[in-house]
FIKOLZA-1660 file (N, C-alpha, C; in steps of 0.1 Angstrom, whole numbers, plus 5000, padded with zeros to 4 digits):
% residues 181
   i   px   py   pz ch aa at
   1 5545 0821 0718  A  X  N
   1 5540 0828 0729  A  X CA
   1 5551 0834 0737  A  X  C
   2 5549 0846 0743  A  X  N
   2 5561 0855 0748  A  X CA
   2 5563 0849 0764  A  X  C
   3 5571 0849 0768  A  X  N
   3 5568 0851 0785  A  X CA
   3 5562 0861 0789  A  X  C
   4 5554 0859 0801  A  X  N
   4 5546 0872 0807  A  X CA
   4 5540 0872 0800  A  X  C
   5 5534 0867 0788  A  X  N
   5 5517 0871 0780  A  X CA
   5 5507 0869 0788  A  X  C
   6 5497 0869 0788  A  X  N
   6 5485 0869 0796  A  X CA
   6 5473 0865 0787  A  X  C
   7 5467 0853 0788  A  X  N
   7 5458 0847 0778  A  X CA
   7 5446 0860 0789  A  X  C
   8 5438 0863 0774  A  X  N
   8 5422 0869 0780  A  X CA
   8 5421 0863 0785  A  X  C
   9 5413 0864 0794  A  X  N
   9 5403 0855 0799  A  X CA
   9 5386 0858 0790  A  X  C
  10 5382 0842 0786  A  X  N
  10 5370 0837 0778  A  X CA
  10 5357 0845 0786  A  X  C
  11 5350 0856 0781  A  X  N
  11 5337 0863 0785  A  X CA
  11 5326 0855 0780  A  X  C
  12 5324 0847 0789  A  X  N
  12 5308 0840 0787  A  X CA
  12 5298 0846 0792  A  X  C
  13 5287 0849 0781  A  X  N
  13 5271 0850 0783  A  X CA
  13 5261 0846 0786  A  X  C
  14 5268 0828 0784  A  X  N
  14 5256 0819 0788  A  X CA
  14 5255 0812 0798  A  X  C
  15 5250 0810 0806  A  X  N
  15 5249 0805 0820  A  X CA
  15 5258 0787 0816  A  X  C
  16 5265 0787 0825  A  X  N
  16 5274 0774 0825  A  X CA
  16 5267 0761 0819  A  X  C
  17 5253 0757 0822  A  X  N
  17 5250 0748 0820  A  X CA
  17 5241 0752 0808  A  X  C
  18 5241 0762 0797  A  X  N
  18 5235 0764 0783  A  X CA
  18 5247 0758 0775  A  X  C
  19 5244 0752 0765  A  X  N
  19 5259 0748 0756  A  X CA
  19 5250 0756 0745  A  X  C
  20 5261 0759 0732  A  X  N
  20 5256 0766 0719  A  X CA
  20 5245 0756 0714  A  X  C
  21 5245 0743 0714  A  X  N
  21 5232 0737 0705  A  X CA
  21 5219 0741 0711  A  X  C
  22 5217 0742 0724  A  X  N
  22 5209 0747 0733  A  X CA
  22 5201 0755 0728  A  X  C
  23 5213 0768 0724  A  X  N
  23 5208 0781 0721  A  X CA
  23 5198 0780 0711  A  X  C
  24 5210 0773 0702  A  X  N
  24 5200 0774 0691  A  X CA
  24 5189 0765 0688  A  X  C
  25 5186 0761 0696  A  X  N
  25 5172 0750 0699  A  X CA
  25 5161 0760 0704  A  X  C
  26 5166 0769 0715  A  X  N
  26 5157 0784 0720  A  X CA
  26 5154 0789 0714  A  X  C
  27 5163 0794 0701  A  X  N
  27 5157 0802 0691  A  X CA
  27 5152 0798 0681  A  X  C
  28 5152 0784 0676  A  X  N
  28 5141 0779 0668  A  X CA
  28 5130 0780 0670  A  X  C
  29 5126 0775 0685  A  X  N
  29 5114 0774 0691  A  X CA
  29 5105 0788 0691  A  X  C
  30 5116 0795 0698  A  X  N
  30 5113 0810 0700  A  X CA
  30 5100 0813 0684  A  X  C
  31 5112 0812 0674  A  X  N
  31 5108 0815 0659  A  X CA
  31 5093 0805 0663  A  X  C
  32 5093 0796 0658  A  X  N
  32 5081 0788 0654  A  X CA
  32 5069 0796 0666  A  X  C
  33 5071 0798 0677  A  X  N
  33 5062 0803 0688  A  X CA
  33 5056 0815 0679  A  X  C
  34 5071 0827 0676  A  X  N
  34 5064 0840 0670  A  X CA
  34 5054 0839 0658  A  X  C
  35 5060 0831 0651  A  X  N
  35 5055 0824 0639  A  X CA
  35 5041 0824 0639  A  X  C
  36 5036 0816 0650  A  X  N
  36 5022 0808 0649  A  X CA
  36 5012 0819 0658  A  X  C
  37 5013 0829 0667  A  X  N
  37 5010 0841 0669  A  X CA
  37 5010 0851 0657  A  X  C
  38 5018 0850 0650  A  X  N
  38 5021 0862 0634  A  X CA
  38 5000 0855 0628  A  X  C
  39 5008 0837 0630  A  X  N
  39 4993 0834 0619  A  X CA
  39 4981 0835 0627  A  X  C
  40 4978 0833 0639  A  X  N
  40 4968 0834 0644  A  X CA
  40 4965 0846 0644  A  X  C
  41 4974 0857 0645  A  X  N
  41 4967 0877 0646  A  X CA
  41 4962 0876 0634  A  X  C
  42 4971 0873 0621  A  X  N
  42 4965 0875 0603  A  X CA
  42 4950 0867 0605  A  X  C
  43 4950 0850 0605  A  X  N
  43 4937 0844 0605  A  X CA
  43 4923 0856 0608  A  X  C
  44 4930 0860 0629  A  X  N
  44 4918 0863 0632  A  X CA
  44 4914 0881 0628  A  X  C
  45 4926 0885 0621  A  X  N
  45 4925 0898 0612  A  X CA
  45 4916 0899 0599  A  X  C
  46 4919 0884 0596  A  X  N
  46 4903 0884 0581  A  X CA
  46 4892 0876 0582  A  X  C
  47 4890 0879 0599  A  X  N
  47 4875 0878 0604  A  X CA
  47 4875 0858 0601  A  X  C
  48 4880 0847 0600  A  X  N
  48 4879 0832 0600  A  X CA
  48 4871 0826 0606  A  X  C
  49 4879 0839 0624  A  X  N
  49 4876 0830 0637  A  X CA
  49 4865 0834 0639  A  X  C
  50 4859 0842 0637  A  X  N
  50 4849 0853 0639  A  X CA
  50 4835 0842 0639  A  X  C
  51 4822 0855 0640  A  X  N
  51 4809 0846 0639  A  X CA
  51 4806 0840 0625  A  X  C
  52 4798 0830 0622  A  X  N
  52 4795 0830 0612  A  X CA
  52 4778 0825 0611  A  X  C
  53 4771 0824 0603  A  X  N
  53 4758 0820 0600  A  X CA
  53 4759 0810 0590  A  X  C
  54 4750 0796 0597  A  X  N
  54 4749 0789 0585  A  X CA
  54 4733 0790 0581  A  X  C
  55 4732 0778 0571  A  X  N
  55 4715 0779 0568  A  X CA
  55 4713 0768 0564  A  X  C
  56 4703 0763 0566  A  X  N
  56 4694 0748 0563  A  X CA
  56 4684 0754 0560  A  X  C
  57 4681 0742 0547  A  X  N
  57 4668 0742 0539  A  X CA
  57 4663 0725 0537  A  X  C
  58 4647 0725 0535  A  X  N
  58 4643 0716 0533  A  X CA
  58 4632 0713 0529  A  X  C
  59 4624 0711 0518  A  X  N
  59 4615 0707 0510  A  X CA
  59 4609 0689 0516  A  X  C
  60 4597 0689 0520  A  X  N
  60 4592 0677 0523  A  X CA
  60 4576 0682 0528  A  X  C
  61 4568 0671 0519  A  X  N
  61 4556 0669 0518  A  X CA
  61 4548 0683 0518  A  X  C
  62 4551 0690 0507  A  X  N
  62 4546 0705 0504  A  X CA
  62 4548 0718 0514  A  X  C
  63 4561 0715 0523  A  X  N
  63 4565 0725 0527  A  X CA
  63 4576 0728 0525  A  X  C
  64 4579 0740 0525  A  X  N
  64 4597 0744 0521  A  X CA
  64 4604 0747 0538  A  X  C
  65 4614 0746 0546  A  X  N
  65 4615 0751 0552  A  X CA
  65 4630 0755 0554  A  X  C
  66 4630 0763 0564  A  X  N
  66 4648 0773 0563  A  X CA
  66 4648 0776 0573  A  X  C
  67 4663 0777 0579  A  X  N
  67 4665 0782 0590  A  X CA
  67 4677 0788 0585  A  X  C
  68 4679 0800 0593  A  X  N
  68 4690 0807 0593  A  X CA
  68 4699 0805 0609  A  X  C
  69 4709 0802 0612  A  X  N
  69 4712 0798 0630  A  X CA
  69 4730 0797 0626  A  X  C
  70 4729 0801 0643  A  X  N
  70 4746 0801 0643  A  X CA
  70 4751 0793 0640  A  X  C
  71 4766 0794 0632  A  X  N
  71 4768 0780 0625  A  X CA
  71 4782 0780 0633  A  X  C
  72 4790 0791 0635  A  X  N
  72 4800 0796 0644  A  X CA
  72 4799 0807 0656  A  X  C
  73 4799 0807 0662  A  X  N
  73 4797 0814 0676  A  X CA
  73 4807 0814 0691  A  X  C
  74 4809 0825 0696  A  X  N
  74 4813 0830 0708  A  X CA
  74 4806 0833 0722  A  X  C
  75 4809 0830 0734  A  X  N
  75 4803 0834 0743  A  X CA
  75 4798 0852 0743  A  X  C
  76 4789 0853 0744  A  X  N
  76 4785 0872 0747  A  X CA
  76 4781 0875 0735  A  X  C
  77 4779 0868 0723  A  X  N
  77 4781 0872 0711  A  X CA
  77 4763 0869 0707  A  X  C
  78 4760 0881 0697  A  X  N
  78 4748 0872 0696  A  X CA
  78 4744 0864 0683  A  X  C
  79 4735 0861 0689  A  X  N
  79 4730 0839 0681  A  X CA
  79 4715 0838 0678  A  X  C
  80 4714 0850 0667  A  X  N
  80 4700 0846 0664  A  X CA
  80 4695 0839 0651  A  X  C
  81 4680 0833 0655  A  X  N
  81 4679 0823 0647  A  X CA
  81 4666 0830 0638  A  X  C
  82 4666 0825 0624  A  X  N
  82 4653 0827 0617  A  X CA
  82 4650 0812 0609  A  X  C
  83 4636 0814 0612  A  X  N
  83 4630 0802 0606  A  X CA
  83 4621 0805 0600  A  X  C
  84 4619 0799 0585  A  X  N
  84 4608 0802 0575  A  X CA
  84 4602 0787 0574  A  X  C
  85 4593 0788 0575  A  X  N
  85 4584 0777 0574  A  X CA
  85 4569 0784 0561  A  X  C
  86 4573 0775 0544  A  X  N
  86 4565 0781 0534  A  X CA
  86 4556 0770 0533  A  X  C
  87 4544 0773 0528  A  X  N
  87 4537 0761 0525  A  X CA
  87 4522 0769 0513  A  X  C
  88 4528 0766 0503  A  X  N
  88 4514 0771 0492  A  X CA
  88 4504 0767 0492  A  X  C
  89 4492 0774 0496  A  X  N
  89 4480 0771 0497  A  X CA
  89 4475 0774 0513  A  X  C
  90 4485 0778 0522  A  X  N
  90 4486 0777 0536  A  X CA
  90 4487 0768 0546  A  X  C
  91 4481 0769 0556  A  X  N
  91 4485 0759 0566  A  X CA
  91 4469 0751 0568  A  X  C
  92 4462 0758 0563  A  X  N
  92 4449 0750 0563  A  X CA
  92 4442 0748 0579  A  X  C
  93 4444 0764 0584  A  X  N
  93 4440 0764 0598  A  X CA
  93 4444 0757 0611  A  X  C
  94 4457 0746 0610  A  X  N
  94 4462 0741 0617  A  X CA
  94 4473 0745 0623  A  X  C
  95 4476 0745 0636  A  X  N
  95 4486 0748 0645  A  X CA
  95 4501 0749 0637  A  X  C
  96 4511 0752 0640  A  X  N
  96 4525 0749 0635  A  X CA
  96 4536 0751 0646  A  X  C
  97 4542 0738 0649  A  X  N
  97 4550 0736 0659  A  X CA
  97 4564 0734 0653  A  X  C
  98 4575 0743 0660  A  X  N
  98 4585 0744 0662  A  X CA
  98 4596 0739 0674  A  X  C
  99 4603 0727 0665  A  X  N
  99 4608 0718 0682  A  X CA
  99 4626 0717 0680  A  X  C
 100 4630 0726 0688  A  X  N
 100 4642 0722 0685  A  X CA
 100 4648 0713 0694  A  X  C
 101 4662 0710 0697  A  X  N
 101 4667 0701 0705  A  X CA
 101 4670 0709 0719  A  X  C
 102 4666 0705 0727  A  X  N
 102 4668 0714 0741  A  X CA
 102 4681 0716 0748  A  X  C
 103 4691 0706 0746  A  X  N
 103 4705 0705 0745  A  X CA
 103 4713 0718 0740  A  X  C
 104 4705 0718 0725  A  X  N
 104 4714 0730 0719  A  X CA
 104 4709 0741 0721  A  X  C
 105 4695 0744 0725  A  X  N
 105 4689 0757 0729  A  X CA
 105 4698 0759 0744  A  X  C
 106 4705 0750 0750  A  X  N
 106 4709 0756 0769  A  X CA
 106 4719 0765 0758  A  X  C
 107 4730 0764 0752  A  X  N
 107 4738 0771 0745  A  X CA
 107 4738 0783 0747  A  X  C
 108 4724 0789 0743  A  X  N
 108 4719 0805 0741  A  X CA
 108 4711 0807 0754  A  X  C
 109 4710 0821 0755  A  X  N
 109 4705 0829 0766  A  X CA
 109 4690 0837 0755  A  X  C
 110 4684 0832 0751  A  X  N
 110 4671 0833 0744  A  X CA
 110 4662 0843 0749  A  X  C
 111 4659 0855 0740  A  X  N
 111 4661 0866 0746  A  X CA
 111 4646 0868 0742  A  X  C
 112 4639 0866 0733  A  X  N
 112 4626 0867 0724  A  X CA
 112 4624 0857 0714  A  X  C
 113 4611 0852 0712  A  X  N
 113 4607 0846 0703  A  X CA
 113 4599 0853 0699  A  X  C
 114 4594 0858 0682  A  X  N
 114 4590 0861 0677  A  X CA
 114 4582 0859 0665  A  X  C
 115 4570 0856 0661  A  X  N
 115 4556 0864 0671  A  X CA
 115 4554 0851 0685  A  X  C
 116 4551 0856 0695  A  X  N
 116 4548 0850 0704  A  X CA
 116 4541 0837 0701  A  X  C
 117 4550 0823 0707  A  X  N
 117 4538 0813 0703  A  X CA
 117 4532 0813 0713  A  X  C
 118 4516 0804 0714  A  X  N
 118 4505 0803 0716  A  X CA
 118 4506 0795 0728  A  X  C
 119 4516 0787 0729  A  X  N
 119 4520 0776 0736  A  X CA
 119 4532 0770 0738  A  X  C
 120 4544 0768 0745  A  X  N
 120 4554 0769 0750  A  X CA
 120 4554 0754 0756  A  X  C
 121 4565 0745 0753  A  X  N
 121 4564 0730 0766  A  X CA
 121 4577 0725 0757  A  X  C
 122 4581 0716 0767  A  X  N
 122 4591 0703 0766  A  X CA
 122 4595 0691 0771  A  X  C
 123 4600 0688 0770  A  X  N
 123 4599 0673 0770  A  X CA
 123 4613 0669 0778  A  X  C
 124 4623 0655 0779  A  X  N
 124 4636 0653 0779  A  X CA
 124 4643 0657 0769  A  X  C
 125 4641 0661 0760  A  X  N
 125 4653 0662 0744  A  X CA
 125 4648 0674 0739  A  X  C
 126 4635 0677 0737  A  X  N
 126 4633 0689 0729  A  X CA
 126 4627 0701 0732  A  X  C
 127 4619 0715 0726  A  X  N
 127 4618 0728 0734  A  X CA
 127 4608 0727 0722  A  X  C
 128 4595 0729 0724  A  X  N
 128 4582 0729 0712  A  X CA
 128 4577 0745 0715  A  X  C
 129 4574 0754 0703  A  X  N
 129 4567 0764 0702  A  X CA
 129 4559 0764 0696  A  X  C
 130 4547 0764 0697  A  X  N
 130 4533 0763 0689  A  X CA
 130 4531 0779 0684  A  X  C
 131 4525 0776 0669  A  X  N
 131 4521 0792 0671  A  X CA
 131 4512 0790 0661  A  X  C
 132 4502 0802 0662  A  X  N
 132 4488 0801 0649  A  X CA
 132 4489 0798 0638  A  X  C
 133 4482 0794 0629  A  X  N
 133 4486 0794 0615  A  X CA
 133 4491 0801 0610  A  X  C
 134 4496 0812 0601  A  X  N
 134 4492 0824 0599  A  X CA
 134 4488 0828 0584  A  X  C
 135 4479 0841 0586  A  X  N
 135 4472 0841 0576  A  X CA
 135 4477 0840 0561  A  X  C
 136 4489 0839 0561  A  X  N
 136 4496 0835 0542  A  X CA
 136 4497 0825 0544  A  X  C
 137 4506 0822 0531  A  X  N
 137 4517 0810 0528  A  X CA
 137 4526 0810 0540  A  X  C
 138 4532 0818 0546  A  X  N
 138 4543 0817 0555  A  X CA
 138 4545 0822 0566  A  X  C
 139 4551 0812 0576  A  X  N
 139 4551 0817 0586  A  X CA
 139 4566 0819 0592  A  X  C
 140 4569 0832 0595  A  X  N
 140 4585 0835 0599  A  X CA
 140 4584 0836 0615  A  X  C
 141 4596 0832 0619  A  X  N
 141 4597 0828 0634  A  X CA
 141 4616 0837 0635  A  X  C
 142 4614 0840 0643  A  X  N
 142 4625 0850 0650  A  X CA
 142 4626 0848 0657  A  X  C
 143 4641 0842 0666  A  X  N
 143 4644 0842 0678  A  X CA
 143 4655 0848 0680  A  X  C
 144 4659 0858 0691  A  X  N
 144 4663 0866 0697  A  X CA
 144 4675 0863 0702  A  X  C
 145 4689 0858 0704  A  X  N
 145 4695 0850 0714  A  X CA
 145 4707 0857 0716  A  X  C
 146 4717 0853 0723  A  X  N
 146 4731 0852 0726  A  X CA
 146 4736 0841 0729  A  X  C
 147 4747 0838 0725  A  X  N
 147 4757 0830 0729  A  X CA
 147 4760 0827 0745  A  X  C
 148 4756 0818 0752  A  X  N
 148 4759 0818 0768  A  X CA
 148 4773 0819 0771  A  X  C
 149 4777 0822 0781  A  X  N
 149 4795 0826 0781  A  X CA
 149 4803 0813 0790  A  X  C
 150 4798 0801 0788  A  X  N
 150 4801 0787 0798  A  X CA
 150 4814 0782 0787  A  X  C
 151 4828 0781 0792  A  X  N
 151 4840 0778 0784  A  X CA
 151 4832 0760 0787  A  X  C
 152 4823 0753 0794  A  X  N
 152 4820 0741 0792  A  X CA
 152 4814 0741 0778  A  X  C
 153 4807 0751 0771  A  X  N
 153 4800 0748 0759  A  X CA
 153 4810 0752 0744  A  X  C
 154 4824 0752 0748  A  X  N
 154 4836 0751 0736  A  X CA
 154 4832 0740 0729  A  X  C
 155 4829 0738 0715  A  X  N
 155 4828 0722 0707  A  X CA
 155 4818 0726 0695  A  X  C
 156 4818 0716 0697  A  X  N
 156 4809 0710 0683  A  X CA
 156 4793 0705 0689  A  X  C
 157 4785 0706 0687  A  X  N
 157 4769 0704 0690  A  X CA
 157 4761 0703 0679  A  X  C
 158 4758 0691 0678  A  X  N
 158 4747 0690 0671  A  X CA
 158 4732 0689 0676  A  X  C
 159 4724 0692 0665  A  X  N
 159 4711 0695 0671  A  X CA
 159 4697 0692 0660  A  X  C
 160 4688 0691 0661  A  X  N
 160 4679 0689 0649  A  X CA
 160 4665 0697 0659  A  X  C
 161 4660 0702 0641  A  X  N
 161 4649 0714 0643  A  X CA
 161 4637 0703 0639  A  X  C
 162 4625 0702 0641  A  X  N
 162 4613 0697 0636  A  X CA
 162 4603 0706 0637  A  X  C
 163 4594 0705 0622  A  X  N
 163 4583 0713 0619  A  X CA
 163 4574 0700 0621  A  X  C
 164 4562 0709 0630  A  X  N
 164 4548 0698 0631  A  X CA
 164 4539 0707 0629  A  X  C
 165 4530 0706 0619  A  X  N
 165 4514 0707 0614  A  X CA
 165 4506 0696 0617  A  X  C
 166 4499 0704 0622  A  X  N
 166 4488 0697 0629  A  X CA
 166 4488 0682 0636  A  X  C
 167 4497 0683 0643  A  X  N
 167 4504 0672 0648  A  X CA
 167 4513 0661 0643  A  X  C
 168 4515 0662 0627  A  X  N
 168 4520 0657 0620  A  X CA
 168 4539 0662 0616  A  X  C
 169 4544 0653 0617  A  X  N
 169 4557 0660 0616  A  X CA
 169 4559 0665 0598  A  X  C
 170 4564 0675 0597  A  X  N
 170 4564 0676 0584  A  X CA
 170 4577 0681 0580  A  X  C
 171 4586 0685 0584  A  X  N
 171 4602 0684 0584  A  X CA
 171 4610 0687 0592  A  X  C
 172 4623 0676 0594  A  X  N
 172 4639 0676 0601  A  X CA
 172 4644 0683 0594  A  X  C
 173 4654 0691 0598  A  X  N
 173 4664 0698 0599  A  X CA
 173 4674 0698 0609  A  X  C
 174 4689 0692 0602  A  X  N
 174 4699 0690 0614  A  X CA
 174 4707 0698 0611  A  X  C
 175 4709 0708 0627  A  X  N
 175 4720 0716 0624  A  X CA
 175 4732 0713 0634  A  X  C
 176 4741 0719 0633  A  X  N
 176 4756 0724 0637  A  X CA
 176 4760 0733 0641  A  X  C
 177 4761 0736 0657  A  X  N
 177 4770 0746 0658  A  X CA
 177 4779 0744 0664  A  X  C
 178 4789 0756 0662  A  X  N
 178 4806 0753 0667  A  X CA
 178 4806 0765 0676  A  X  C
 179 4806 0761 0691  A  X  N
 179 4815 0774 0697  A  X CA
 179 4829 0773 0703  A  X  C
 180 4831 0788 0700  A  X  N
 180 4848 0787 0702  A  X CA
 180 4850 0792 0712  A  X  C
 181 4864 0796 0719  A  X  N
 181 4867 0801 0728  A  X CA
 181 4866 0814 0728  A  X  C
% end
């Protein structure tokens, strides 16, 4: 070294108390943060998160029955349900009640039931719609709904549907729904 040289002086960028392993602990993180935003845009880009529809079916003591109902759902979103209730030979002039679980009906904002039942009531646990026989084999039930927009109702909810002819229960059906955020 000469006399009179003059060391640089060291240009630091990083605030005194970052050391290099630091950094590079920031920018791992950083990465894995971008990362898991990259997968959640792709996920919710091929529709995963999205709504979906499930369906229950069930055969017991000569009736078939089906439901179509949200199986995945969002607040605002709509949640409608169909229910087939078959029975060959018909219903044999007797009422046919529809009882879901009242729990999982607060969920939806229930907009129409369709064809109008006859009779309407509930209990602590369940929501009963009565409705005429109708003149075939089958009777289809349409209900109207939306998803309520309560971040309390984020989860998992189970729920069970019951068909009653003529006072007689004639099939469970347990469903599932998931809402998301």
């Amino acid at each position: 070294m000469t006399v009179g040289a003059e060391r640089e002086p060291e240009i630091r960028t990083l605030p005194p108390d970052v050391v290099a392993g630091d950094l590079r602990r920031i920018h791992v993180l950083r990465d894995i943060a971008l990362a898991l935003v990259a997968l959640l845009a792709l996920v919710g880009a091929t529709g995963l998160l999205g709504v979906r529809a499930g369906s229950e079916a069930v055969s017991a003591d000569g009736y078939d029955v089906q439901v179509d109902y949200p199986r995945i759902t969002r607040g605002g979103l709509p949640a409608d349900f169909d229910i087939r209730v078959e029975r060959p030979g018909g219903f044999g002039g007797n009422l046919v009640t529809i009882a879901v679980t009242k729990e999982h009906l607060e969920l939806f904002d229930i907009r129409r039931v369709f064809p109008s039942p006859v009779r309407e009531a509930s209990d602590r646990s369940l929501v009963y719609w009565t409705f005429e026989p109708p003149p075939s084999d089958i009777l289809d039930v349409s209900l109207t709904a939306e998803t309520g927009e309560t971040l309390g109702q984020v989860g998992i909810h189970d729920a069970e549907m019951q068909v009653i002819v003529g006072g007689s229960r004639v099939a469970q059906i347990p469903l599932s729904t998931v809402v998301v955020p």
